[in-house]
Backbone bond lengths (Angstrom), bond angles and torsions (degrees), N, CA, C in turn:
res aa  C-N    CA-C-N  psi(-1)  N-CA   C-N-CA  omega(-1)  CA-C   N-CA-C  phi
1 X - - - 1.462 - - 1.529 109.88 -
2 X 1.557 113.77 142.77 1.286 98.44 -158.77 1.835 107.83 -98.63
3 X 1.611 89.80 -14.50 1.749 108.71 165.48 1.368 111.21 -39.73
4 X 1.333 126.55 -57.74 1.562 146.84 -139.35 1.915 82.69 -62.19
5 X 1.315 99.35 -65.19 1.713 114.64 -165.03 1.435 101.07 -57.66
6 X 1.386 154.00 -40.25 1.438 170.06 -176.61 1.322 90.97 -55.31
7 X 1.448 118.71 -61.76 1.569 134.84 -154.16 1.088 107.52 -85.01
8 X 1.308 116.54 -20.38 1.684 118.69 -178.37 1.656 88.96 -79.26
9 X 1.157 122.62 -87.75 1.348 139.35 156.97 1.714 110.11 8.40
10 X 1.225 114.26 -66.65 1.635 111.20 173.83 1.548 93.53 -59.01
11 X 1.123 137.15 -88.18 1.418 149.07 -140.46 2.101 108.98 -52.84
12 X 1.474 99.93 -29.06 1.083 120.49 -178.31 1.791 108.77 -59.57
13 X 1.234 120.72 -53.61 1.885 167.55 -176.64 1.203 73.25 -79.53
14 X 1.753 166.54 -70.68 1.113 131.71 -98.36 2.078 71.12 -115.80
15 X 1.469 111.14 -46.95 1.405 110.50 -161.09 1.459 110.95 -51.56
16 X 1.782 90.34 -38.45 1.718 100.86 -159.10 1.774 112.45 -84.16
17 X 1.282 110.95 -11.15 1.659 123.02 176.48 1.712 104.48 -148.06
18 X 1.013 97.66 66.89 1.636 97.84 178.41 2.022 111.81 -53.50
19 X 0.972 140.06 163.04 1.114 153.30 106.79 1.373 119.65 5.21
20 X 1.341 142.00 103.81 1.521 143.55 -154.02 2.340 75.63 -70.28
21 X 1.620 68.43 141.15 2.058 80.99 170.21 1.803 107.34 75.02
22 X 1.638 121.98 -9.02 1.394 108.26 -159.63 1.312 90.75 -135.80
23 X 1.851 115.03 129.28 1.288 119.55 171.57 1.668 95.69 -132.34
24 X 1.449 95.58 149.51 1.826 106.02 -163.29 2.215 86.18 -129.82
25 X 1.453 78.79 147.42 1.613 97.40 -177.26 1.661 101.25 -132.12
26 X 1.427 135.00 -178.00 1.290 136.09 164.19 1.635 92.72 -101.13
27 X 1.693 113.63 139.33 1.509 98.46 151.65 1.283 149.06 -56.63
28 X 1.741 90.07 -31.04 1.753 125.89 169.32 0.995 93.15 -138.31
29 X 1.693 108.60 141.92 1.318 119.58 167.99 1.509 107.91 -81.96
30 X 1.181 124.84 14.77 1.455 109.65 -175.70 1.863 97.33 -117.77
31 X 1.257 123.42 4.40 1.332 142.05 178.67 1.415 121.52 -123.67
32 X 1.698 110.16 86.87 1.764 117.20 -173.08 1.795 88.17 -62.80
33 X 1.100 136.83 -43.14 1.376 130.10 -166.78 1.462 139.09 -57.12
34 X 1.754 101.51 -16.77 1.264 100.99 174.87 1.306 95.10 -125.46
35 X 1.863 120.79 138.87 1.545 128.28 -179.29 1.606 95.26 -121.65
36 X 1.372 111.72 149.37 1.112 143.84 141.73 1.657 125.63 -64.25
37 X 1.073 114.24 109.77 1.668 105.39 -169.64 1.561 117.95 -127.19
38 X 1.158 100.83 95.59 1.485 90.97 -153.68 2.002 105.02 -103.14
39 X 1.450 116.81 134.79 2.105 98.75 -131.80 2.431 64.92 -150.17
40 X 1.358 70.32 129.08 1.661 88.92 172.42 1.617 108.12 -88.77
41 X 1.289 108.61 148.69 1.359 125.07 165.98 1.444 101.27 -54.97
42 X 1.873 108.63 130.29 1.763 111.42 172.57 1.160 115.88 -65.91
43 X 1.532 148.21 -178.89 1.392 137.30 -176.08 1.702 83.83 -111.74
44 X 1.333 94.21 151.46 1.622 112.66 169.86 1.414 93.36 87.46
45 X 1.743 137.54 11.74 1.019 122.37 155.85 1.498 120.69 -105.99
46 X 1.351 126.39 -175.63 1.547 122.59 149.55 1.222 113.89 -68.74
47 X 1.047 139.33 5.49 1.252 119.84 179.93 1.724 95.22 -125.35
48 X 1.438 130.70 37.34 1.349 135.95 166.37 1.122 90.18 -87.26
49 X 1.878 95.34 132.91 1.672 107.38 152.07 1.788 91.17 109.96
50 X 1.762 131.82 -23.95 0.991 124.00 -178.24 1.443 101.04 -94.61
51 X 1.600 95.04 161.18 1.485 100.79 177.70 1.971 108.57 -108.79
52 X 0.993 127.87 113.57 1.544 112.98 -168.32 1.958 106.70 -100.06
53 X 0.908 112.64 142.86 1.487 118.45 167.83 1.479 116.03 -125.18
54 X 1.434 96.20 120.92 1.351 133.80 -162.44 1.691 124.96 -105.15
55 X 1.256 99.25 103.87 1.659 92.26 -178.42 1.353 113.06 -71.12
56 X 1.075 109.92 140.10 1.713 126.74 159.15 1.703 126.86 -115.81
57 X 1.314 101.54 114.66 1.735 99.03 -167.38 1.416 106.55 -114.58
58 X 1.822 143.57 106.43 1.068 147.51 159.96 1.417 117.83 -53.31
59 X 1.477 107.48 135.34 1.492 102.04 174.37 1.132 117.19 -93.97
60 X 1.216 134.38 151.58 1.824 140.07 177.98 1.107 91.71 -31.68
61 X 1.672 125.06 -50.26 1.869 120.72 -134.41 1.929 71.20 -96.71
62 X 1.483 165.69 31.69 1.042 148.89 -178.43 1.814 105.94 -75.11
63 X 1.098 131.19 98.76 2.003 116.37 52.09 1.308 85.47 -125.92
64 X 0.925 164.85 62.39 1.477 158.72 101.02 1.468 115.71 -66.51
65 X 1.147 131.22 -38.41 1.757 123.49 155.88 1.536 104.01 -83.61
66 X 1.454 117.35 155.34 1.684 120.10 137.91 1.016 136.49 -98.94
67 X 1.784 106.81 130.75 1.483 125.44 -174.21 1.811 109.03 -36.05
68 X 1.133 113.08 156.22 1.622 140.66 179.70 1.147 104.62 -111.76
69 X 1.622 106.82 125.55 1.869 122.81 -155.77 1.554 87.78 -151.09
70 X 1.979 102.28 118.25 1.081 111.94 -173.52 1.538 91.48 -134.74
71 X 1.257 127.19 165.72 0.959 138.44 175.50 1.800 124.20 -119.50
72 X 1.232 99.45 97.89 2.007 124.70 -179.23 1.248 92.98 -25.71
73 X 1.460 117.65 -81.42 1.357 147.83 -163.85 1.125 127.86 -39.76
74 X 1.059 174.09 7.03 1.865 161.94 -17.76 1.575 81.66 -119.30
75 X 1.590 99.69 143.63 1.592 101.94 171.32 1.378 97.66 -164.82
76 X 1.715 113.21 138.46 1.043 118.47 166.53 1.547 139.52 -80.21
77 X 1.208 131.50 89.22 1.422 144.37 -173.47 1.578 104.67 -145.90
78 X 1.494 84.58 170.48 1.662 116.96 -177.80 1.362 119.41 -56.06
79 X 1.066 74.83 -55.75 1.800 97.72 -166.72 2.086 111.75 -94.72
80 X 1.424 99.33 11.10 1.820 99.11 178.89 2.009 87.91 -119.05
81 X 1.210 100.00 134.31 1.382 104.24 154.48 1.644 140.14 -66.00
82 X 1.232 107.38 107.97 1.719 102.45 -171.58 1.038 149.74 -106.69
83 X 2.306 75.11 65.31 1.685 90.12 172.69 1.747 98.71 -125.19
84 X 1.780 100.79 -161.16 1.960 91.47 -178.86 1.724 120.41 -48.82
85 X 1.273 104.27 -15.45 1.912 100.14 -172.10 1.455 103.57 -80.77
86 X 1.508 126.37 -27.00 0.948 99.67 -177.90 1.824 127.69 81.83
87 X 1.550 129.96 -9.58 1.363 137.98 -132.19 1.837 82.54 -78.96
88 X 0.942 94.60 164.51 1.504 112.11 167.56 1.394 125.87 -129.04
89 X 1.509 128.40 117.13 1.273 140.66 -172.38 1.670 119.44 -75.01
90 X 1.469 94.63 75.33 1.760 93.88 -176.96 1.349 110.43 -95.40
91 X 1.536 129.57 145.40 1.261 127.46 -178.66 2.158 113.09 -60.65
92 X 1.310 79.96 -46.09 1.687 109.52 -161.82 1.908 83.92 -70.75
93 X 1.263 141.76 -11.19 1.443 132.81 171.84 1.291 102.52 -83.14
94 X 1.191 128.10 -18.09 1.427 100.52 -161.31 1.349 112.04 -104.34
95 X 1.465 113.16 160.98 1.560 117.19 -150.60 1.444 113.10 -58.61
96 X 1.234 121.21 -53.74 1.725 117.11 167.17 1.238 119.33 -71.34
97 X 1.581 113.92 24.92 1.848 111.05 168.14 1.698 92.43 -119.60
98 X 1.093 108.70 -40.78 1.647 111.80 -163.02 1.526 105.47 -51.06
99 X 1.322 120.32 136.82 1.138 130.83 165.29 1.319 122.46 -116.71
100 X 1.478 130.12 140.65 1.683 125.53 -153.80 1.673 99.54 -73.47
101 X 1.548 113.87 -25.56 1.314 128.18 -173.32 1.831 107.98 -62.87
102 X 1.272 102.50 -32.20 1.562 107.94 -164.51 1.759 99.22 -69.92
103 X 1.312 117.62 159.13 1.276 126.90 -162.04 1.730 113.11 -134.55
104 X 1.099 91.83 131.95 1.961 94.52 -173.33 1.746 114.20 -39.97
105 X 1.329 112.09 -33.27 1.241 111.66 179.67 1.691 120.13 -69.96
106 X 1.358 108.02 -16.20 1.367 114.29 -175.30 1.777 99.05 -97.00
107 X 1.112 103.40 -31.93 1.703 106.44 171.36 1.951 104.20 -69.21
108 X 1.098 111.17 -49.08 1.337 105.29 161.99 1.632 127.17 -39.42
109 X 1.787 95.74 -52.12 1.981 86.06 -171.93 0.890 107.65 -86.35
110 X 2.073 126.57 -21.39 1.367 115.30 157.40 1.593 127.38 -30.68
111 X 1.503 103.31 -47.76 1.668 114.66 -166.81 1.914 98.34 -70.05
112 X 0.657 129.04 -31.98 1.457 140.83 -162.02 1.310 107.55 -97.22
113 X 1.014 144.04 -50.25 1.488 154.64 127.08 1.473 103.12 -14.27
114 X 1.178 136.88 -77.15 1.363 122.23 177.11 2.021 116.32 -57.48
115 X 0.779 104.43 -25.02 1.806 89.31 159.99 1.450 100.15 -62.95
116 X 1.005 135.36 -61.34 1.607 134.25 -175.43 1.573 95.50 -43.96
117 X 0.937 117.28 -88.46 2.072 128.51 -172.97 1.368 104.40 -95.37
118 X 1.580 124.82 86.16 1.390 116.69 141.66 1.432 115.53 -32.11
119 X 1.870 104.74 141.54 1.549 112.58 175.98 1.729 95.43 -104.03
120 X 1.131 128.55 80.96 1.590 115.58 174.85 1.735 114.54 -55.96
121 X 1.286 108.86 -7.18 1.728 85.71 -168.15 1.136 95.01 -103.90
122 X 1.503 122.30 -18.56 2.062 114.82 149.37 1.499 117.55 -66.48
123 X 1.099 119.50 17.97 1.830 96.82 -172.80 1.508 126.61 -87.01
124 X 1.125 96.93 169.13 1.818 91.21 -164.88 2.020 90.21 -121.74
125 X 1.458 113.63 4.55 1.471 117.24 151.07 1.117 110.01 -141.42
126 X 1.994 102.04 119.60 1.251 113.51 -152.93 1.928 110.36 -107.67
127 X 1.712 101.28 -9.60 1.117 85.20 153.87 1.708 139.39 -92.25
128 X 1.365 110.81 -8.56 1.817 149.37 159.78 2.010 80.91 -46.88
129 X 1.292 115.96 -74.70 1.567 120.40 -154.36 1.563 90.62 -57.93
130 X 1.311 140.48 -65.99 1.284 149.29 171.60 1.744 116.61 -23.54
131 X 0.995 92.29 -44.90 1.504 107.70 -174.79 1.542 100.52 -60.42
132 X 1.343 84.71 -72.63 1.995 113.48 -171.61 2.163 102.56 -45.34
133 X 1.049 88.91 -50.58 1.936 100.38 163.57 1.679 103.86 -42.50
134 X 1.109 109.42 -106.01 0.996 135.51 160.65 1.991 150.57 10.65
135 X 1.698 94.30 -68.17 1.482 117.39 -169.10 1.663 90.95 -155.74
136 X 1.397 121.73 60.26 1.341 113.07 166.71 1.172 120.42 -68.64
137 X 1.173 127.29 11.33 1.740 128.94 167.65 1.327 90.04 -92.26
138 X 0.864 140.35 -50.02 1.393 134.10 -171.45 1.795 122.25 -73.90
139 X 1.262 116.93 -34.82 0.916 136.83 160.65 1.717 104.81 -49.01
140 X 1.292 109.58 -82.68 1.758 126.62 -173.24 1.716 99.94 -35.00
141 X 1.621 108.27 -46.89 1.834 113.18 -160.61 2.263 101.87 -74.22
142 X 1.455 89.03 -26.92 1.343 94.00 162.69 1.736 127.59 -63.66
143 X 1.382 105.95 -66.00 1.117 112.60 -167.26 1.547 103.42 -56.67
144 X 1.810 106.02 -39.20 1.572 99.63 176.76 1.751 130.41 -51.06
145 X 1.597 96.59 -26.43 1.060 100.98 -168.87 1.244 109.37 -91.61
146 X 1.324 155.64 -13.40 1.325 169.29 49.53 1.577 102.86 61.79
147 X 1.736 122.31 -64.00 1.139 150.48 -162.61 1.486 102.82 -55.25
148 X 1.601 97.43 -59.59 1.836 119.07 178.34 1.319 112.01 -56.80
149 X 1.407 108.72 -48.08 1.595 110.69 -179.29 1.609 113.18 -65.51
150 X 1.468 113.37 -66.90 1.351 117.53 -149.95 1.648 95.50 -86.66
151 X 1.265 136.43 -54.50 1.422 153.20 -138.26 1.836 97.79 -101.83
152 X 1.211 119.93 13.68 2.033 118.71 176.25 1.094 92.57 -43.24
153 X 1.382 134.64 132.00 1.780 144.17 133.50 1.612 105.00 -20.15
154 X 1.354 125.31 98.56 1.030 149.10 140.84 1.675 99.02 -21.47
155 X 1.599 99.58 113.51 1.869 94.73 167.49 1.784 103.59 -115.38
């Protein structure tokens, strides 16, 4: 498969120059397809100071499909689903956005980048997007509190 070598190749680049805030592991080393992504809270957000772990799932057909990016960690936003899956609503995932050219690391700072700027008019929790619109003091004192609970720095 000519994916396998591509994927080694990103993940290789991803260990050795990560993404400022984003460190990637294999779940199994005997499986390039599923990553561990474990991506710090940005500063100047509510979610500074947490540590989040992030699934990443490659498809066989990868870079002709786009990878599936869920989030372990419970977190309050727009754009993360808030139930056990966790899924995350990225524009650039979905099948008529994905391009074979685009690269896990840019799907990475995409994902991380939106803790910085929620996209509410992508969200896949629409009363979370409402909120965040809305009562962003209320929103921010949430997510912080969310942050403390679910997202503690892993020692």
């Amino acid at each position: 498969m000519g994916s396998i070598k591509r994927i080694s190749k990103e993940l290789a680049e991803l260990i050795e120059t990560p993404p400022t805030g984003i460190s990637v592991q294999l779940v199994d080393e005997s499986d390039v397809y599923k990553w561990k992504v474990t991506m710090k809270g940005p500063e100047d957000t509510p979610y500074e100071g947490g540590t989040f772990i992030v699934n990443l799932t490659l498809p066989n057909e990868y870079p002709f499909k786009p990878p599936t990016v869920s989030f372990a960690t419970k977190i309050y936003h727009p754009n993360v689903s808030n139930d056990d899956k966790g899924s995350m609503c990225l524009g650039m995932l979905k099948s008529d956005e994905w391009k074979p050219s685009s690269r896990i690391a840019a799907v990475l700072e995409f994902a991380r980048q939106l803790l910085v700027e929620p996209m509410p008019d992508d969200a896949v929790e629409g009363r979370i997007a409402e909120q965040y619109q809305n009562d962003r003091k209320r929103f921010e004192e949430v997510a912080r509190d969310w942050t403390r609970r679910y997202a503690r720095e892993a020692n």
